[in-house]
SERO-4910 file (N, C-alpha, C, O; in steps of 0.05 Angstrom, whole numbers):
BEGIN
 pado doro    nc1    nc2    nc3   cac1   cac2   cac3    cc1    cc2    cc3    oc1    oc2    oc3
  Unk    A    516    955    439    490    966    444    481    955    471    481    931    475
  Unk    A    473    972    491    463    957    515    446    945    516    427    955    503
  Unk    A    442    926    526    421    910    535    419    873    512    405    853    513
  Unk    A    446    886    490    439    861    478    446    840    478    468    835    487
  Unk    A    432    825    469    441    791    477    460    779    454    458    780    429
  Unk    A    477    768    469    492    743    442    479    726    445    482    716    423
  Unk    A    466    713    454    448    684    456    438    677    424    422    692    414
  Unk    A    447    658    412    439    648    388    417    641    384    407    623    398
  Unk    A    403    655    364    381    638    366    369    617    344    369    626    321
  Unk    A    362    598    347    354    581    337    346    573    307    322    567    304
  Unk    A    360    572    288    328    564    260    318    549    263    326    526    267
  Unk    A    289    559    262    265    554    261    256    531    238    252    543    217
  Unk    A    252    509    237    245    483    223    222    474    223    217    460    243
  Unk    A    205    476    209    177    455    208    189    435    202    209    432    189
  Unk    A    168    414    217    173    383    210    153    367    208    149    363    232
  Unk    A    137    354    197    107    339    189    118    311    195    139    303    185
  Unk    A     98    291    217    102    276    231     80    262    214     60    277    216
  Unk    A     75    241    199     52    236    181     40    204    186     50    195    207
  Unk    A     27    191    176     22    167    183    -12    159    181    -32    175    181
  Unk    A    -10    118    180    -41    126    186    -48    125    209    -34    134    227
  Unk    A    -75    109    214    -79    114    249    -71     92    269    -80     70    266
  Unk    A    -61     95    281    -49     84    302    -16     68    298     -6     47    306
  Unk    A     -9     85    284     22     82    272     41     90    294     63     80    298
  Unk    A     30    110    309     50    118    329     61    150    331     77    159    346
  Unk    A     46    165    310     50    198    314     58    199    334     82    196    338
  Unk    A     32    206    360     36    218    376     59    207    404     66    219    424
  Unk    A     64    184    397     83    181    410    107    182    405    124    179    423
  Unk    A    117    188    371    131    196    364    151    219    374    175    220    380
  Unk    A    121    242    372    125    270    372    135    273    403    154    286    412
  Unk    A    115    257    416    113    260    460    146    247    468    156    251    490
  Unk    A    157    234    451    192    219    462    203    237    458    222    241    473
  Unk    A    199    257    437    228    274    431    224    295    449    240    301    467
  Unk    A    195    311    439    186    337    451    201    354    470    195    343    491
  Unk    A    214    370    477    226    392    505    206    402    511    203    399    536
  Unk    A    188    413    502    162    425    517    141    394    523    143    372    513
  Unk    A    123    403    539     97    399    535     89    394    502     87    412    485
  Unk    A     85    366    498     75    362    476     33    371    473     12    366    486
  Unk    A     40    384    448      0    389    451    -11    372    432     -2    368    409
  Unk    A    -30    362    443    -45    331    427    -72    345    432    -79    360    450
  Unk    A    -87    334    408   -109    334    402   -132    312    400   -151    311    385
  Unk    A   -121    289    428   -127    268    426   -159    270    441   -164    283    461
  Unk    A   -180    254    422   -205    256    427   -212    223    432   -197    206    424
  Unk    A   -236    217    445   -240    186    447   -252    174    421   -273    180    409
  Unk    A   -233    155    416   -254    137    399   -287    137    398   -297    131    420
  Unk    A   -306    143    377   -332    131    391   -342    121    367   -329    119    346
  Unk    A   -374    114    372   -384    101    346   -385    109    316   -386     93    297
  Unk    A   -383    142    316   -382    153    288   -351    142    274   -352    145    250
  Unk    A   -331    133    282   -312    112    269   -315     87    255   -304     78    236
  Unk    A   -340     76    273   -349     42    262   -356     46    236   -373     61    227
  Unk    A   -339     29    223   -345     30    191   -335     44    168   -336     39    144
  Unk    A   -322     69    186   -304     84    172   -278     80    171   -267     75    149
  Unk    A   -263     82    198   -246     80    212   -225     48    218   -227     39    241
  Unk    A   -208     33    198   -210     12    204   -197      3    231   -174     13    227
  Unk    A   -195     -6    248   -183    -15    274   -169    -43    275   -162    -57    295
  Unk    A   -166    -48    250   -160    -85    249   -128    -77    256   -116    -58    248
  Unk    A   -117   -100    277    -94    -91    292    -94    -80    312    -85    -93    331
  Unk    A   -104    -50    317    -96    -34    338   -124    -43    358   -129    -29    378
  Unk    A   -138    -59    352   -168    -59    369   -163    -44    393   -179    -25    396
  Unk    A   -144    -46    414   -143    -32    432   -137     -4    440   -132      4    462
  Unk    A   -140     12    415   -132     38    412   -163     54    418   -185     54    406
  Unk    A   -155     63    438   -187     84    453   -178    107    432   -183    100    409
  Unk    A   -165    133    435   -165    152    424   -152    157    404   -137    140    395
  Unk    A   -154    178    392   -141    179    364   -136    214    363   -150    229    377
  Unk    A   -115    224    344   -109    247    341   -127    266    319   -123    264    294
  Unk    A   -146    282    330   -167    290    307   -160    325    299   -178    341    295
  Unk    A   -137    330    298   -129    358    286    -94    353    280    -84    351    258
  Unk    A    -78    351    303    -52    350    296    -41    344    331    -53    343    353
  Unk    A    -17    341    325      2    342    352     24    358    353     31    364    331
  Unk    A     37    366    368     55    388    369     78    381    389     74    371    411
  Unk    A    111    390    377    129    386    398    148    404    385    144    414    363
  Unk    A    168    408    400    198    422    391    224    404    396    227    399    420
  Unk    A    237    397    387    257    404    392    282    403    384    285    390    363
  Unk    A    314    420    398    327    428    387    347    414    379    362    409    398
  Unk    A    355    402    351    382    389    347    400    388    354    412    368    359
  Unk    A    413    421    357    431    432    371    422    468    376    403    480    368
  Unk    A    440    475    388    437    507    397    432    521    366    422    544    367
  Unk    A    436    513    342    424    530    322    399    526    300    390    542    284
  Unk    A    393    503    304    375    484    288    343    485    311    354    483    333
  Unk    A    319    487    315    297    474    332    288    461    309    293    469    286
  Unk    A    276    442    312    254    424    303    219    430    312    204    422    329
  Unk    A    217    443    295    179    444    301    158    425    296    143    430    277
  Unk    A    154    405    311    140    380    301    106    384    295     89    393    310
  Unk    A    101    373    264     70    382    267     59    342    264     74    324    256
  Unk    A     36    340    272     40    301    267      2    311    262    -14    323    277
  Unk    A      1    302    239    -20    296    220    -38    271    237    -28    252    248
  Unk    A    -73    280    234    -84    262    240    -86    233    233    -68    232    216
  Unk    A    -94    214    234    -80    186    217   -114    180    205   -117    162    189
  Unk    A   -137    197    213   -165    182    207   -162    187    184   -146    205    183
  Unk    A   -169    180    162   -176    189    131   -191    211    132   -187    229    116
  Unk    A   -211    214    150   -239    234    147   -223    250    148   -223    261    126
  Unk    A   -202    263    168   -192    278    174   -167    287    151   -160    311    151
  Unk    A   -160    276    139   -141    286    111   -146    308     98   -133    314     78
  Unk    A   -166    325    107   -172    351     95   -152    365    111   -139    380     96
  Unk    A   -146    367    134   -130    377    146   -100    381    142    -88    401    150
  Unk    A    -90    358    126    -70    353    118    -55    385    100    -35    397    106
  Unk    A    -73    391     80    -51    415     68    -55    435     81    -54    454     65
  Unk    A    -60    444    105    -48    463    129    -26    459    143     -7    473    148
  Unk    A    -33    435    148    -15    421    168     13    429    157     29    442    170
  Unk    A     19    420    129     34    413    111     56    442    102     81    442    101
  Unk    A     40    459     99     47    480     96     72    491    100     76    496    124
  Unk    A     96    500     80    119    512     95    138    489    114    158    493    128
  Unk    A    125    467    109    141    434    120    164    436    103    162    439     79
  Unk    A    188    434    118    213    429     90    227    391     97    250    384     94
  Unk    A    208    378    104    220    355    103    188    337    123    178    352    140
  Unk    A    176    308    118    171    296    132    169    265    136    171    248    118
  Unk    A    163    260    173    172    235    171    144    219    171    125    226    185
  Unk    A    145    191    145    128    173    140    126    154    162    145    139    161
  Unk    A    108    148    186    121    124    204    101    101    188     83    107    171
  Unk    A    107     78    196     81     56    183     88     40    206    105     44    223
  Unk    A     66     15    204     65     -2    222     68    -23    204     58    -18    182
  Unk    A     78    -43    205     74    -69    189     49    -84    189     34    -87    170
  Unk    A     46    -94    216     20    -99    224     -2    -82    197    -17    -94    182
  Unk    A      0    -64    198    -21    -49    177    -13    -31    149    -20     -8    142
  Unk    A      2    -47    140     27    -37    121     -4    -14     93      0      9     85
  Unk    A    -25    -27     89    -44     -9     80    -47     15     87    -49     33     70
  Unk    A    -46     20    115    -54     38    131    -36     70    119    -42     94    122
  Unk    A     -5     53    103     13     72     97     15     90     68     31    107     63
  Unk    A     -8     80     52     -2     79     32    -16    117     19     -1    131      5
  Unk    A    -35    124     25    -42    151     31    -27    168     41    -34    191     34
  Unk    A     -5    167     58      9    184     64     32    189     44     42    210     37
  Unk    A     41    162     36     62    155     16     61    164     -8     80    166    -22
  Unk    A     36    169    -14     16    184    -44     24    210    -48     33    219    -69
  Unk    A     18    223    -22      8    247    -16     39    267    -19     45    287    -32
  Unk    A     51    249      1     81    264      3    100    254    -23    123    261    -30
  Unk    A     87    240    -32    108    234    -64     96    252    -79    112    265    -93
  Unk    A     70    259    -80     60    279    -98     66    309    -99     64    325   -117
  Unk    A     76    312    -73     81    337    -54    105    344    -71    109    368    -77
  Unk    A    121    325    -77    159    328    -92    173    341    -65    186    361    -69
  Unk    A    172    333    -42    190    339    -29    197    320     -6    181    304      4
  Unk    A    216    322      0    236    299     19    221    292     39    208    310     51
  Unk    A    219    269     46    218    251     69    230    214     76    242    200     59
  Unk    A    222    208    102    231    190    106    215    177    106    194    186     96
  Unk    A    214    141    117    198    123    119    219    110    141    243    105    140
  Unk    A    194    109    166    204    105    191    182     70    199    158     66    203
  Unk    A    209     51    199    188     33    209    186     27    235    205     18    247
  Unk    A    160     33    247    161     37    272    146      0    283    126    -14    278
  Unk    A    175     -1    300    179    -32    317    155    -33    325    147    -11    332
  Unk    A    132    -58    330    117    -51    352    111    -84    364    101   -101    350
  Unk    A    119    -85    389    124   -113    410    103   -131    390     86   -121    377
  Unk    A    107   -155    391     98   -187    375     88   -170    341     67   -179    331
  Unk    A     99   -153    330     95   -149    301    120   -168    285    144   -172    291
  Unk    A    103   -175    263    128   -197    248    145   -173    229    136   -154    216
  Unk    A    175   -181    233    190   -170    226    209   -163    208    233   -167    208
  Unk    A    184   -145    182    200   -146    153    228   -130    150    239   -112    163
  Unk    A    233   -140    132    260   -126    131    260   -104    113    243   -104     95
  Unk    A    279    -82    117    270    -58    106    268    -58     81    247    -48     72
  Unk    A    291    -70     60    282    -64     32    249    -78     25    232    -65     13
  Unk    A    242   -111     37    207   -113     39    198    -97     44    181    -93     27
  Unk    A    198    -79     64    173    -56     61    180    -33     45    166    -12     45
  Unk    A    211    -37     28    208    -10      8    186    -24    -15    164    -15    -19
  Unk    A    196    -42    -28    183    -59    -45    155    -53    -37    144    -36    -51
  Unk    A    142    -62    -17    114    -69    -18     97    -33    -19     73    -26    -21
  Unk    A    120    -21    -17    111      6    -11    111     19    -41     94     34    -50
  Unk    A    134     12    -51    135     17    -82    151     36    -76    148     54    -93
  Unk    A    171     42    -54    182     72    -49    213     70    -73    223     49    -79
  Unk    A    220     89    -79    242     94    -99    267     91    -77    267     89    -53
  Unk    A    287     91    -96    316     87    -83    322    103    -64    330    100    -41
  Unk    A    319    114    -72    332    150    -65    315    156    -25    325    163     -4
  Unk    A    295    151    -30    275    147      4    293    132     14    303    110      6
  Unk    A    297    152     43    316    129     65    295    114     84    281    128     98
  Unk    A    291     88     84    274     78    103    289     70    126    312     62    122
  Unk    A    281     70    146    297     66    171    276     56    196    253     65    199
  Unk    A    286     40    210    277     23    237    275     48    254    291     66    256
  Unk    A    243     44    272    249     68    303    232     52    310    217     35    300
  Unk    A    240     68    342    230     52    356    206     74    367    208     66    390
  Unk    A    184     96    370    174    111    372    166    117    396    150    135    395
  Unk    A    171    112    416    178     99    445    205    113    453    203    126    475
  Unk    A    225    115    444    256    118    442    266    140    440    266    149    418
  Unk    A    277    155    459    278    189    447    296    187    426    290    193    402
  Unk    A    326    178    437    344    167    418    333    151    385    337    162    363
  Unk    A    324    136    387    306    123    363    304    142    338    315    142    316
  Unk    A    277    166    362    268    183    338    285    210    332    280    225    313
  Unk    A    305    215    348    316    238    348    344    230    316    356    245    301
  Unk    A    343    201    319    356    187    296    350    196    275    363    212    260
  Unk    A    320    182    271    298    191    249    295    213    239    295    215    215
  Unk    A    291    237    260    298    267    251    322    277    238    323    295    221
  Unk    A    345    258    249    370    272    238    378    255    208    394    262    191
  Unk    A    363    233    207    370    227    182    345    240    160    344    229    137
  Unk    A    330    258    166    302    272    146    317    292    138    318    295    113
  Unk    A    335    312    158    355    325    153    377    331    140    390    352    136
  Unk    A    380    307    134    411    297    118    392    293     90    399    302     68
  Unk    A    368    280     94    354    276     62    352    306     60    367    313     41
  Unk    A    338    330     71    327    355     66    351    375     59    345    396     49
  Unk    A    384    367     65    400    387     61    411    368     33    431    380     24
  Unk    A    405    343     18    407    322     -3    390    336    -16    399    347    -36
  Unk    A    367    339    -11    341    347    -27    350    380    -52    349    384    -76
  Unk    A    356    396    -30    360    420    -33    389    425    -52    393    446    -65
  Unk    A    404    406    -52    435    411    -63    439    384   -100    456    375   -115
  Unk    A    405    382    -97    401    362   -129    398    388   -153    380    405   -152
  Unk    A    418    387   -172    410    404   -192    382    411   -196    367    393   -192
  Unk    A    371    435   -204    350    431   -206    316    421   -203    294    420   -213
  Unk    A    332    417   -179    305    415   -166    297    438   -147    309    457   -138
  Unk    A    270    429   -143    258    469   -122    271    455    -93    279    433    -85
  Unk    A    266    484    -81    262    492    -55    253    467    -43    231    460    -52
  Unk    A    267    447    -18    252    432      4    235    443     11    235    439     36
  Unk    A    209    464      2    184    465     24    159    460     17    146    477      4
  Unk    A    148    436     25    124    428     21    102    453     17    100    472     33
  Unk    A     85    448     -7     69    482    -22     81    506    -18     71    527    -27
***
């Protein structure tokens, strides 16, 4: 047929980047990204005080108040569609949009604020569908070891937890490929549904 292309094209992958606030989403999403990553980063201001806890990150000005956005491609037949969930609590309404049609996502936590993790960890266990738990390194944080933060997390066997560095393209492009290896695990368990989050 004239004019047509062999150029392969891509499947198409949602991917939910989750966490609480100042875990490291958006820098998650901004190391891997091929495009222009789109952030929805707004300034910190007073309507946070009191809601919003900051113990740890004090120096965090802005925060992600809808989602963040990136692509990219594993290889020539796989893209990765990155969606990264706001981390404020107020904002958790947002979450089952976000969520939507997700067939796998990644949990990051901070140690420093191992609380901070525990809502997302709820949410996506409740969901019954695959993800990871990504502990994301962050300079002078004390440094638990992974089965400690499965324990303290209460996470089951079966959850792969893994070290990133969120900073790291390599790091997180890790992280992605091991959500993948859980999401094509997920899908091949007797009896269980479809990897897609709702």
């Amino acid at each position: 047929m004239a004019g047509r292309s062999d150029r392969t094209v891509p499947l198409a992958v949602k991917i939910v980047v989750s966490g609480g606030l100042g875990v490291g989403k958006s820098t998650f999403i901004g190391a891997v990204s091929e495009i222009e990553p789109l952030d929805t980063e707004a300034a910190i201001t007073q309507v946070s005080v009191g809601v919003d806890s900051l113990e740890g990150v004090e120096s965090k000005t802005t925060t992600t108040v809808a989602l963040d956005f990136g692509r990219i491609s594993l290889d020539p037949t796989i893209a990765l569609y990155l969606f990264g969930t706001p981390g404020q609590h107020r904002f958790s309404f947002l979450w089952d949009d976000l969520v939507e049609g997700a067939l796998g996502t990644v949990v990051l936590v901070d140690t420093r604020r191992m609380e901070e993790c525990f809502p997302a960890v709820d949410y996506f266990e409740a969901q019954q569908a695959p993800f990871v738990l990504a502990v994301n390194r962050f300079d002078g944080a004390e440094r638990l070891e992974l089965e400690a933060v499965r324990e303290v997390l209460g996470l089951r066997a079966e959850v792969p937890v893994l070290e990133c560095d969120a900073r790291e393209r390599g790091s997180v492009r890790d992280v992605l490929g091991a959500l993948m290896d859980r999401v094509i695990g997920f899908r091949d368990v007797p009896g269980r549904r479809a990897a897609v989050v709702r």
